[in-house]
C-alpha positions in Angstrom: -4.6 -20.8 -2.1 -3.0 -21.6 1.7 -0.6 -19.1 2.9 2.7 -20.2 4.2 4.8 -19.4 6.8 7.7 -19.7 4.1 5.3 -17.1 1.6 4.7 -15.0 4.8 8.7 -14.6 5.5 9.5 -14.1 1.2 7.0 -11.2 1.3 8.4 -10.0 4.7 12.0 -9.6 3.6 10.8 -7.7 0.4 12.1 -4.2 0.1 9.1 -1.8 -0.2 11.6 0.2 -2.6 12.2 -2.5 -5.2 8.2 -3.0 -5.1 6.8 1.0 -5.3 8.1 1.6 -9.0 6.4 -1.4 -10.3 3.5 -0.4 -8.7 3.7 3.2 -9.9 5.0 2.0 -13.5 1.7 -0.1 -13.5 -1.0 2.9 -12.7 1.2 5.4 -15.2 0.4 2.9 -18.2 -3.5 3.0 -17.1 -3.3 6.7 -17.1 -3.3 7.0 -13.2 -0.4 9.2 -11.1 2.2 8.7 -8.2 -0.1 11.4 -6.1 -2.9 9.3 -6.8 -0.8 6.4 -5.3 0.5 8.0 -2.6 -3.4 8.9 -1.5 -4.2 5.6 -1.6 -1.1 4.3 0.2 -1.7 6.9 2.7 -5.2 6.4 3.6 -3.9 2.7 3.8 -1.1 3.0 6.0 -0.6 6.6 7.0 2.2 7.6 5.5 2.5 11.0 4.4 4.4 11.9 1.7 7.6 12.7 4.0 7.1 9.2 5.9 7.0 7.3 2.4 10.1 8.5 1.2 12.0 8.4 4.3 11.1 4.0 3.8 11.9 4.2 0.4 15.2 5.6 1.1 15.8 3.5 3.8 14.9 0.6 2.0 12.4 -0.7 4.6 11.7 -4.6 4.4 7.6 -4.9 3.9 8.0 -6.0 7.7 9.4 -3.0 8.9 7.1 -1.2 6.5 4.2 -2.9 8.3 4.9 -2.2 11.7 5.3 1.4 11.4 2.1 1.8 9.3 -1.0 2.9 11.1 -3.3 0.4 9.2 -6.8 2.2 8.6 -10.0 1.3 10.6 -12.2 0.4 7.8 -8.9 -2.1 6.2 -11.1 -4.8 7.0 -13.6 -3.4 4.2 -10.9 -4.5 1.7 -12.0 -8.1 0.0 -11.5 -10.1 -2.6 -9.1 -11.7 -4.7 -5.3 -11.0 -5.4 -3.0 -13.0 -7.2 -5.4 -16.1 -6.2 -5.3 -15.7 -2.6 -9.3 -14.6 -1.4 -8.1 -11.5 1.1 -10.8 -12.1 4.1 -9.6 -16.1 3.9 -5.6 -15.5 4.8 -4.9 -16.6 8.3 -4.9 -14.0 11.0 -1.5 -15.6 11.5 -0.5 -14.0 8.7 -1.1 -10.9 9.3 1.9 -9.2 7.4 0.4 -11.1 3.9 -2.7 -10.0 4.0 -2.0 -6.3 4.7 0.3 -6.8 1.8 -2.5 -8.0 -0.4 -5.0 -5.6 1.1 -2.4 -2.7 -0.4 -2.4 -4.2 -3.9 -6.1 -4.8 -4.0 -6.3 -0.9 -3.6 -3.5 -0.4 -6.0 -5.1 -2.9 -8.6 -8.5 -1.4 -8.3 -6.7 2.4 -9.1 -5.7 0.6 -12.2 -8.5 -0.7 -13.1 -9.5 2.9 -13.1 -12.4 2.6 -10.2 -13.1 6.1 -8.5 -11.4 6.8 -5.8 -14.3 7.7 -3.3 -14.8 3.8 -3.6 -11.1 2.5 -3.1 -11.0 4.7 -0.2 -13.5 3.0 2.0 -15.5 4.3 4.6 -18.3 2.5 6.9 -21.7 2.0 5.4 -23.9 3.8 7.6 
């Protein structure tokens, strides 16, 4: 599937607050915890603990979200599919999207139950 500027924007305007209990209702039912979402959200963005809820309570658009995060180095490590969009193939125009889906392949792969040494790239050396 083709990313478009209108998809781009819909995801943009998103709050991150109206998103984070889904995804923390979703790794609860599969036996998985908020700390363990934080981690991942952290080594994804940089955002402590502090910095997370100060967005949440702000109710930070995914945009504003985005801009403040300090995207890790090894992000680019994160492929495949999510909700039928192929991560490495979204336009580097749409930047915004595929950090978005980049976040919920970690996520997804937390509920799948993978270990989290794996979700939590690193270089191959």
């Amino acid at each position: 599937m083709k990313v478009t500027v209108e998809k781009n924007e819909k995801v943009a305007k998103m709050i991150f607050a109206s998103i984070y209990p889904l995804y923390l209702n979703r790794l609860e039912k599969n036996g998985r915890t908020k700390e363990e979402l934080n981690q991942v959200i952290k080594w994804f963005t940089g955002f402590d603990q502090d910095a997370l809820q100060a967005l949440i309570d702000e109710k930070a658009t995914f945009r504003t979200f985005f801009q403040k995060a300090k995207i890790n180095p090894n992000a680019d490590l994160i492929k495949g599919v999510v909700c039928g969009y192929r991560i490495e193939e979204i336009a580097d125009e749409f930047e915004l999207y595929k950090q978005c889906r980049r976040m919920e392949k970690l996520i997804d792969e937390l509920a799948r139950g993978r270990k989290m040494e794996k979700i939590l790239r690193k270089e191959k050396k």
